[in-house]
N, C-alpha and C positions, 0 to 999 in steps of 0.2 A: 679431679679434686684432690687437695693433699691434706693432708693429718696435721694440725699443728697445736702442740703441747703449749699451755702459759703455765707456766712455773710463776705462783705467786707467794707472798707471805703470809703466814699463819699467826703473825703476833699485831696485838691491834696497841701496840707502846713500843715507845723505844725509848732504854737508859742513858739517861743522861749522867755527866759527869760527876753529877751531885746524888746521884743513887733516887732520884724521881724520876716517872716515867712519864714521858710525854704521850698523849694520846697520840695516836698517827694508826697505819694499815698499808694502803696501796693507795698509786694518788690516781681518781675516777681517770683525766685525760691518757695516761698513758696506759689506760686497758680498752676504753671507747674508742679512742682515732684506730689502733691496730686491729682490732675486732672488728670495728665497721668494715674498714677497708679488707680483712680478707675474707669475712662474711659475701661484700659485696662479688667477691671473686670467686665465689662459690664454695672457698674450704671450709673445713671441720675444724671447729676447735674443742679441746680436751681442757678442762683447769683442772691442775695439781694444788697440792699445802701441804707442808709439814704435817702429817696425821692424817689429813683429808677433812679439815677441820674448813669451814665456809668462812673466807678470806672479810675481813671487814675495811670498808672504805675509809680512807684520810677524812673526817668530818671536812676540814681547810679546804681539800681539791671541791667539793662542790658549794662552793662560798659565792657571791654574789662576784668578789672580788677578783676572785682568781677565771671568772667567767665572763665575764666582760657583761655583766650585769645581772639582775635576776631571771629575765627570759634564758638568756644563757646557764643559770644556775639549774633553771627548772627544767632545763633541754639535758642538761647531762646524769641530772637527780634519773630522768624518764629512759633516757639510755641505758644507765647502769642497771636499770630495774628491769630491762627488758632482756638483759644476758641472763640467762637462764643456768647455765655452765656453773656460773659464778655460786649459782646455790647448790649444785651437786657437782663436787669436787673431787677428785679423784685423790687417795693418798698417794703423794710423793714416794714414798717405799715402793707401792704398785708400779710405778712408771716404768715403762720399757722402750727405752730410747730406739729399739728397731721399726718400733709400732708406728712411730710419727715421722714427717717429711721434714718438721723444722720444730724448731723448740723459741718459745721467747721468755723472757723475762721484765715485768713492767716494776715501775720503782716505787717509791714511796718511801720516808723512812723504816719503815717493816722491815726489809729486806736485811738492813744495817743490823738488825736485833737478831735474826736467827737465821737467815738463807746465808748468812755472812760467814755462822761456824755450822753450817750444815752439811757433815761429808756425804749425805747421800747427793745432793742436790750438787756437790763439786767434783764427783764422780760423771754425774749427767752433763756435766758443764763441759768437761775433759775429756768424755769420751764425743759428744756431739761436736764438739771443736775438733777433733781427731778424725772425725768420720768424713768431713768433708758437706754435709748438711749445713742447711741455714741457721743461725744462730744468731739472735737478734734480743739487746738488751741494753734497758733505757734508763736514764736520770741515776736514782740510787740503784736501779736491780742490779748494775757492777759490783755490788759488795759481796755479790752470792760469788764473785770469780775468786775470792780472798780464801776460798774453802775449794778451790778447785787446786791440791796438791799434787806432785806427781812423786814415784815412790821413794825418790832423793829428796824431797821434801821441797822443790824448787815447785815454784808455781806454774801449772801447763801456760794460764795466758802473758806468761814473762818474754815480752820481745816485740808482743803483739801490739797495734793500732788500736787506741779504745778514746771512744769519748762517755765520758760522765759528767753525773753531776760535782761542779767546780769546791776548791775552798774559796773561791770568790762569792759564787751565788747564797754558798750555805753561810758564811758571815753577813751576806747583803739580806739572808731569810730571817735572820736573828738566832739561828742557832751553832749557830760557828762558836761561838768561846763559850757554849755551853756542854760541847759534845765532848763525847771519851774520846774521840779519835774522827779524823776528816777522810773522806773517802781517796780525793784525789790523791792525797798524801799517805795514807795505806796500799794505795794501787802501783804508785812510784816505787814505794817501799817492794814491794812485792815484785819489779822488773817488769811492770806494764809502762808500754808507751801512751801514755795519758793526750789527747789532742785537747787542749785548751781553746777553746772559742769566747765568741762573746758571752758575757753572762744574761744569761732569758732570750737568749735568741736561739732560733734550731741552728744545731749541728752536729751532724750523723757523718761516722766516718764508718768505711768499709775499707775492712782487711782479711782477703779473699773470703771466705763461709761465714766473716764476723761483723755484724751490722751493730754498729752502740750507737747511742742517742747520749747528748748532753744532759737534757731536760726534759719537761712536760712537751715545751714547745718543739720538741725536735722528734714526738711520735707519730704523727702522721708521715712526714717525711722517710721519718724508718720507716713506717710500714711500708712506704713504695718501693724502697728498696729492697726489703722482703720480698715484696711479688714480684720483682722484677728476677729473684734467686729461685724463686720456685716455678717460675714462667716455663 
């Protein structure tokens, strides 16, 4: 059985361009599909937050719509409520990258508001990337590698294979010309190799210990890929 850390978000808004804060959190599918799947494989999981503060869910990710209907909405509402983890969180300060087998990261705009400039969390980021351990991080959680600096100030995941969430998808979501700034294009900026796929379709690229996911729909897919690193 292996140890594995979810590094989530602690802010339940994210600032938009015009100084209003859109509601958001973490989006429900991309903490349910990896949790079931390594639950189902018998590991432990640990959640973190900024402070140790109990992570609040995207209201959107469990919408009728985004779930391919109400039975689906009330199937992930029932999921999310059965992660126990998620209501005792551990403080991110706390976390000791030796303790765990693998570390993830789920997205939601949250991420983009504070794991984005959080040095503790790009220190965890940098050295888990460096140790050779799994490392698996989906849709927005990429914004937490933008605080992952090294001591020239050059970013550690500069050179690496990443998939995230698109400036396609997020102008196709409606909030593309609303934001302070686009992830794919802060991730460029920063000397990551960004994998572009279709927009809302899975696609999860692996580059060696580094698993990203595009979107919601490409977390189950990572998480195979995770157990397949921790196998």
């Amino acid at each position: 059985m292996s140890k594995i850390l979810f590094v989530m978000t602690g802010v339940d808004y994210w600032t938009l361009a015009d100084g209003t804060k859109h509601p958001t959190g973490f989006w429900a599918e991309e903490v349910i599909a990896p949790y079931e799947a390594l639950k189902a494989a018998g590991h432990e999981v640990v959640v973190a937050t900024p402070g140790g503060v109990v992570p609040t869910v995207d209201a959107g990710s469990l919408s009728p719509e985004v779930n391919g209907g109400q039975d689906g909405a009330d199937k992930a509402a029932a999921a999310l409520a059965s992660i126990s983890e998620i209501q005792n969180p551990i403080k991110l300060e706390d976390a000791r990258p030796a303790e765990y087998d693998a570390v993830f990261y789920p997205g939601g705009h949250g991420p983009m508001e504070d794991l984005a400039v959080n040095a503790v969390s790009g220190r965890l980021l940098a050295d888990t990337l460096r140790s050779g351990k799994p490392l698996a991080v989906v849709c927005h959680g990429p914004a937490a590698l933008l605080a992952a600096t090294d001591a020239d100030g050059s970013n550690a995941f500069a050179g690496r294979k990443v998939a995230a969430f698109t400036n396609a998808e997020e102008m196709q979501a409606g909030l593309g010309g609303k934001a302070k700034w686009l992830l794919e294009t802060r991730l460029v900026e920063a000397g990551v190799d960004v994998q572009v796929g279709e927009p809302w379709a899975p696609h999860v690229v692996v580059d060696g210990n580094l698993v990203t996911g595009q979107n919601p729909s490409s977390s189950a897919p990572l998480a195979v890929e995770l157990l397949k690193k921790l196998a």
